[in-house]
GUMI-634639 format. One line per field, with one value per atom (N, C-alpha, C): z negated, y, x negated; residue in one letter; atom name. Coordinates in steps of 0.05 Angstrom, whole numbers, plus 5000, padded with zeros to 4 digits. Atoms other than C-alpha are relative to their C-alpha. Last residue first. Layout:
N
z: Z, ...
y: Y, ...
x: X, ...
residu: A, ...
atome: CA, ...
end
This chain:
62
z: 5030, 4427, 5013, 5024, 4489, 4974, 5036, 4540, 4988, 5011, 4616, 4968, 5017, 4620, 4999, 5037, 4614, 4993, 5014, 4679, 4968, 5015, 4712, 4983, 5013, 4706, 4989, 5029, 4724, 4980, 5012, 4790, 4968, 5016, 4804, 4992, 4975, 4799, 4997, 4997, 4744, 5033, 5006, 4734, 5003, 5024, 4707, 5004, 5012, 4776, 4963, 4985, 4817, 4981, 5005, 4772, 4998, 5026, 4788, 4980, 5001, 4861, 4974, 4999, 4849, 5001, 4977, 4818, 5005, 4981, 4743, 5034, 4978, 4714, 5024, 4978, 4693, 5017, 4977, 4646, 5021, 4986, 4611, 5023, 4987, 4591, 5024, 4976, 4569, 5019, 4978, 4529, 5021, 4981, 4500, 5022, 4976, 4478, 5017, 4975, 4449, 5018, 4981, 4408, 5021, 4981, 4386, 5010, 4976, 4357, 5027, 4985, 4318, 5032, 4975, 4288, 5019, 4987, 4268, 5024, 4978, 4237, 5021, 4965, 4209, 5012, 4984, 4171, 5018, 4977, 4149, 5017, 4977, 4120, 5029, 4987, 4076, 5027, 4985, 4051, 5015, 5014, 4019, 5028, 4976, 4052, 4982, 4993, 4002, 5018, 5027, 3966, 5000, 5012, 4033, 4980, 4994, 4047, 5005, 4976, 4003, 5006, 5002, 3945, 5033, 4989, 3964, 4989, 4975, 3986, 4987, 4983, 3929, 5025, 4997, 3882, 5009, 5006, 3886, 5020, 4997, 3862, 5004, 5020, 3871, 5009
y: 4998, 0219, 5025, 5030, 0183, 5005, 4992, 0226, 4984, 5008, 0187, 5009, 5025, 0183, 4998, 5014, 0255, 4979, 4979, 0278, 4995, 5025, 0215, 5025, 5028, 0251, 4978, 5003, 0308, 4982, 4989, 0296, 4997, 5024, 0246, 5009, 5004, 0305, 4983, 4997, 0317, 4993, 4982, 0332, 4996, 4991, 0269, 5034, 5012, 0243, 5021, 4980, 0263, 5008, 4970, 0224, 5015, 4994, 0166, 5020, 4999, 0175, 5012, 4968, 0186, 5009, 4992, 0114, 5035, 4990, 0103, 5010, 5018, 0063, 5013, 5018, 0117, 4978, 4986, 0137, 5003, 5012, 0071, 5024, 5014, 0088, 4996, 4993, 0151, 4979, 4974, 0130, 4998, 5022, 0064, 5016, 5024, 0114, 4988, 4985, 0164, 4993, 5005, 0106, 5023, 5028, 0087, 5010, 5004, 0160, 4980, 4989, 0163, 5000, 5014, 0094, 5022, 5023, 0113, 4994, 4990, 0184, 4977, 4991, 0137, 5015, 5017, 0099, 5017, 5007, 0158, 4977, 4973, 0196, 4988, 4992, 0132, 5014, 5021, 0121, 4994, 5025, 0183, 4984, 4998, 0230, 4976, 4977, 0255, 4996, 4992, 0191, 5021, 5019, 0153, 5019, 4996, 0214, 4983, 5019, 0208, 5000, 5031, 0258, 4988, 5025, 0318, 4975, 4997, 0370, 4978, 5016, 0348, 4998, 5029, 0370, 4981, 5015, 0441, 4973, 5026, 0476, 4989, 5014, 0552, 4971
x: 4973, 7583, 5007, 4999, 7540, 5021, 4990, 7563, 4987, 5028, 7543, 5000, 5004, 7624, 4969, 4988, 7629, 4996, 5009, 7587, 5006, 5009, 7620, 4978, 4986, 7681, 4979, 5000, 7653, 5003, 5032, 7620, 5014, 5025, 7682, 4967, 5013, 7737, 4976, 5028, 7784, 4987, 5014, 7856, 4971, 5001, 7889, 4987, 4969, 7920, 5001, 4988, 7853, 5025, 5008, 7816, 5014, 4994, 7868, 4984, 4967, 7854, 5007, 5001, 7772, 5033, 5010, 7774, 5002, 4977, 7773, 4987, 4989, 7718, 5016, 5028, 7676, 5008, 5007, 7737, 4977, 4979, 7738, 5002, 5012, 7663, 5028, 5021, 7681, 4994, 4982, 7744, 4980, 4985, 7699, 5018, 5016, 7648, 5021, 5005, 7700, 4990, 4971, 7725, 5000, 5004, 7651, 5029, 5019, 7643, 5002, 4995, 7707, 4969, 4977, 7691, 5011, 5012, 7624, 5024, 5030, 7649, 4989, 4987, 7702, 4992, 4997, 7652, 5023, 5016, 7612, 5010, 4998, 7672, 4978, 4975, 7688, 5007, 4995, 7618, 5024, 4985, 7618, 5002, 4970, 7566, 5014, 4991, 7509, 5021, 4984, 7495, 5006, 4967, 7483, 5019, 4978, 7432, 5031, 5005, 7381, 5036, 4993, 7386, 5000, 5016, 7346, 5010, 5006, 7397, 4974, 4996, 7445, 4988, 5002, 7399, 5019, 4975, 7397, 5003, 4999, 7327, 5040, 4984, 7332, 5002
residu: X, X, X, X, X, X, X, X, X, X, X, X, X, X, X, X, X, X, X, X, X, X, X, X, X, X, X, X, X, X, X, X, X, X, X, X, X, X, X, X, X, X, X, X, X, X, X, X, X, X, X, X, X, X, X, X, X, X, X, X, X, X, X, X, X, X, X, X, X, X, X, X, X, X, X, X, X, X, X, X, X, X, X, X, X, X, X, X, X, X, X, X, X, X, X, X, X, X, X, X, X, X, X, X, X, X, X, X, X, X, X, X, X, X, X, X, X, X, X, X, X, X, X, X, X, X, X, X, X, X, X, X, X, X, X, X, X, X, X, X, X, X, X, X, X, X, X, X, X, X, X, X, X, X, X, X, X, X, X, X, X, X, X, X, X, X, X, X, X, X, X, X, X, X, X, X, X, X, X, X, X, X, X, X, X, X
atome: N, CA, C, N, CA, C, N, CA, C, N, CA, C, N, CA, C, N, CA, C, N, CA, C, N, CA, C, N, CA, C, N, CA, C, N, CA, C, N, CA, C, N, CA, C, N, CA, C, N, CA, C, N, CA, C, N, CA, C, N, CA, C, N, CA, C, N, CA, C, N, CA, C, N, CA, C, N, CA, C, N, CA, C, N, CA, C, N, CA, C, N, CA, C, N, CA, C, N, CA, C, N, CA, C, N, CA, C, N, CA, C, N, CA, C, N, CA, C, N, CA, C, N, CA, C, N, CA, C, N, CA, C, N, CA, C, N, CA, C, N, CA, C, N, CA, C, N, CA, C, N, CA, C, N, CA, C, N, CA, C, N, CA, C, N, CA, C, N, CA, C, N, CA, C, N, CA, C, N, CA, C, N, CA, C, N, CA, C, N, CA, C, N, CA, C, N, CA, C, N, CA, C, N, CA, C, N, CA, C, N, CA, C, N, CA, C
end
C-alpha cells in the first residue's frame, strides 16, 4: 500500500519546530558532556562517577 508521507522529503515530514529542539536538545547534552570531561576525579567522585566513565560519556556525541 502506497503512503505518502513515507516519500515526501523529510523537512515536510518533521515540523520544523520538533527539529529545532531536537538540535537544541542535542547541543545541550554536548556542552553537559564536554563540561563533564572537565571535572576532576574529586568532583567525579562528588556526583557518583569515576574518570573511566566519565570520560566514557564525555566522548558521546548525542
Amino acid at each position: 500500500m502506497f503512503s505518502p508521507s513515507l516519500h515526501r522529503p523529510f523537512s515536510a515530514r518533521v515540523p520544523a519546530k520538533t527539529l529545532r529542539r531536537q538540535v537544541a536538545d542535542w547541543l545541550a547534552r554536548l556542552r553537559s558532556r564536554r563540561a563533564l570531561g572537565r571535572l576532576d576525579a574529586r568532583l567525579l567522585a562528588d556526583v557518583g562517577l569515576d574518570t573511566t566513565r566519565a570520560t566514557r560519556e564525555a566522548r558521546r556525541l548525542f
